[in-house]
N, C-alpha and C positions, 0 to 999 in steps of 0.2 A: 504494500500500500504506500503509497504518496501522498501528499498533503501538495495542494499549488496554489500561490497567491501571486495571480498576474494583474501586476498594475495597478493594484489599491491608492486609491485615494479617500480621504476623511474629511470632513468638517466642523467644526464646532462653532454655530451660530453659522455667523458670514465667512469666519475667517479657514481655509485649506486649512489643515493643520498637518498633514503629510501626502505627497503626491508619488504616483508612480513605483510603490513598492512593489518587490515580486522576488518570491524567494522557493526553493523547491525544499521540501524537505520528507527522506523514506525511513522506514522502520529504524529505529533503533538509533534515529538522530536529532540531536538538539538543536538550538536557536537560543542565543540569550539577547533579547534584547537592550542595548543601554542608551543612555544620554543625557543630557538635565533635564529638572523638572518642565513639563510644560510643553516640550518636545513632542508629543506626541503616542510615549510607549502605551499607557492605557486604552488611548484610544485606538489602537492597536488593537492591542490583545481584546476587547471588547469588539471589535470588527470580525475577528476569528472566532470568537465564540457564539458570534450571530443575536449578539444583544446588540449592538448599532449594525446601521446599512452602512456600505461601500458608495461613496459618491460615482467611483468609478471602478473600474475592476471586476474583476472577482475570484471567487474562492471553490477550488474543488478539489478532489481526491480522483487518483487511478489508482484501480485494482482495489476499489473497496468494495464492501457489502452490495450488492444491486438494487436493494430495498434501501438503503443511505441517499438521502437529497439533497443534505448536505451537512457538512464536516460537523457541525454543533454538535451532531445529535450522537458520535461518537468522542465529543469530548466531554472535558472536568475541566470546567473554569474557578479557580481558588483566586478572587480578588482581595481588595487590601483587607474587606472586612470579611470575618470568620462564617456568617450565616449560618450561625448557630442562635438557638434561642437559650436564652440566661434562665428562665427557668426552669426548662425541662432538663433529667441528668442525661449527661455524656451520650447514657446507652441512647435512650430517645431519640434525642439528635442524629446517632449515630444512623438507629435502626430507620427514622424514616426517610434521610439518604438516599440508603441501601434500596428503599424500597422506591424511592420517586425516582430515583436514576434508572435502575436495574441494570444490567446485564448487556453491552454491547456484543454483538456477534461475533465468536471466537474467545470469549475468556468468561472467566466468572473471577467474583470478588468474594476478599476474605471476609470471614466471619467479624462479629463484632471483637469478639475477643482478641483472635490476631491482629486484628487493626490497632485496637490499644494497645498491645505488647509491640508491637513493630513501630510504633512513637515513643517506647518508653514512660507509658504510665499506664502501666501493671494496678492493677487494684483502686483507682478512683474512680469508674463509669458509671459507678451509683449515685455519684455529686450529682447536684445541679450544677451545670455549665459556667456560672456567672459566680460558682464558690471556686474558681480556679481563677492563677496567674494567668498573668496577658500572655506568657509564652507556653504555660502548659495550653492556655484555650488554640492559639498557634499550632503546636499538634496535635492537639483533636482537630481541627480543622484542614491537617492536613492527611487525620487516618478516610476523611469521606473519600481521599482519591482511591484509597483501595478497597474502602467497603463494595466499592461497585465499577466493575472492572469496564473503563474507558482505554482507548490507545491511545487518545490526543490529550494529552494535559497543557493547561493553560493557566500560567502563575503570574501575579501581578505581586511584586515582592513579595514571594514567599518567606521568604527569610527574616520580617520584619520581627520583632520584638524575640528572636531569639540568643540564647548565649551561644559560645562559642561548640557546646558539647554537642547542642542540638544542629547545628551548620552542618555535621559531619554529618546527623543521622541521619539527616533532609536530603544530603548529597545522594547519601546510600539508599535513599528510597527510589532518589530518580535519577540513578545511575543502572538500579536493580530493574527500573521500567523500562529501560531504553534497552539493557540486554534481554529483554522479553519479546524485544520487535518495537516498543512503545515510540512513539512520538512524542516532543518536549519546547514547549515555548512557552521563555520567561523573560519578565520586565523585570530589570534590578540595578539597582546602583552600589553592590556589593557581590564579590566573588561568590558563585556557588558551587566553585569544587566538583563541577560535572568535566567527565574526563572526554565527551566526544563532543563540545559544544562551537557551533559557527556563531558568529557576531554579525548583527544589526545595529548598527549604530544609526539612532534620530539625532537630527541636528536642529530641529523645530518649524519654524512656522516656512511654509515653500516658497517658492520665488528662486533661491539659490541653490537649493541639491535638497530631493526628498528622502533621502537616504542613505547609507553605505551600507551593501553590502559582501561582508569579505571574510576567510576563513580567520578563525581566533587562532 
């Protein structure tokens, strides 16, 4: 399978806010997108996950599912905030996920238990959501990418409110998705230790260059 973005353009209100991107990417390879704020990476990754339109362009897949219309509907969009609800516990969160995602064609997702243990917090899924640190809520929100098995992960700093122990784990989650065939694009303004990743670099608002695209 393939992911292809030919030519995307975005707007925000009146003003282009990236013109002319297009970037290929097949199983088992990443994308990190960078730049300064305001540049555009969000509105990105939100164009990929089919929460905003494309001014211009577009977005498909070869060699996917034939029943796939298009690429969202085989991705995990993990934006800056958690979309978890504070007062239901962990598992709650977890299990209705699992259940409003489900199952993209060709995998299935871990149970809720694996999914906690595979972020490192073993034994709290019976809290409420909102009785946890901003980084233990950070990985619960990042065990929903494997409650329900997507190939297209899509991260708009993932990494945010974590220490440095969780950096590694993060890496090893989505270094462990990409050797699975997974697909992987991320908005970040910090290393994330993925060991097959190409670079996007936004430069902001168009007129002068909508992008760079180049190997990392």
């Amino acid at each position: 399978m393939r992911l292809l973005a030919e030519g995307l353009s975005a707007r925000r209100g009146e003003d282009l806010i990236f013109n002319d991107i297009s970037f290929a990417l097949g199983a088992g390879e990443a994308l990190v997108v960078t730049g300064p704020n305001g540049s555009g990476k969000s509105t990105l990754l939100r164009v990929l996950a089919g929460l905003l339109m494309a001014e211009k362009g577009r977005l498909k897949l070869e060699n996917g599912p034939p029943e796939i219309r298009h690429p969202s509907e085989l991705s995990h969009y993990l934006g800056h905030r958690n979309a978890m609800k504070r007062e239901l516990t962990v598992a709650e969160n977890l299990s209705f996920w699992k259940n409003f995602m489900g199952d993209s064609p060709g995998g299935s997702g871990r149970n809720l238990v694996e999914a906690v243990e595979a972020v490192g917090l073993r034994g709290i899924a019976h809290l409420p959501f909102g009785y946890l640190s901003a980084g233990q809520q950070r990985r619960m929100a990042m065990a929903k990418l494997i409650v329900a098995y997507r190939p297209i992960w899509i991260l708009d700093e993932p990494t945010a409110a974590l220490d440095a122990g969780a950096d590694k784990l993060f890496a090893g989650l989505v270094n462990a998705h990409l050797d699975t065939g997974g697909i992987v694009i991320a908005a970040t303004h910090q290393p994330l230790g993925l060991e097959r990743a190409r670079q996007l670099q936004m430069t902001g608002f168009v007129g002068i260059d909508g992008g760079l695209w180049h190997d990392a």
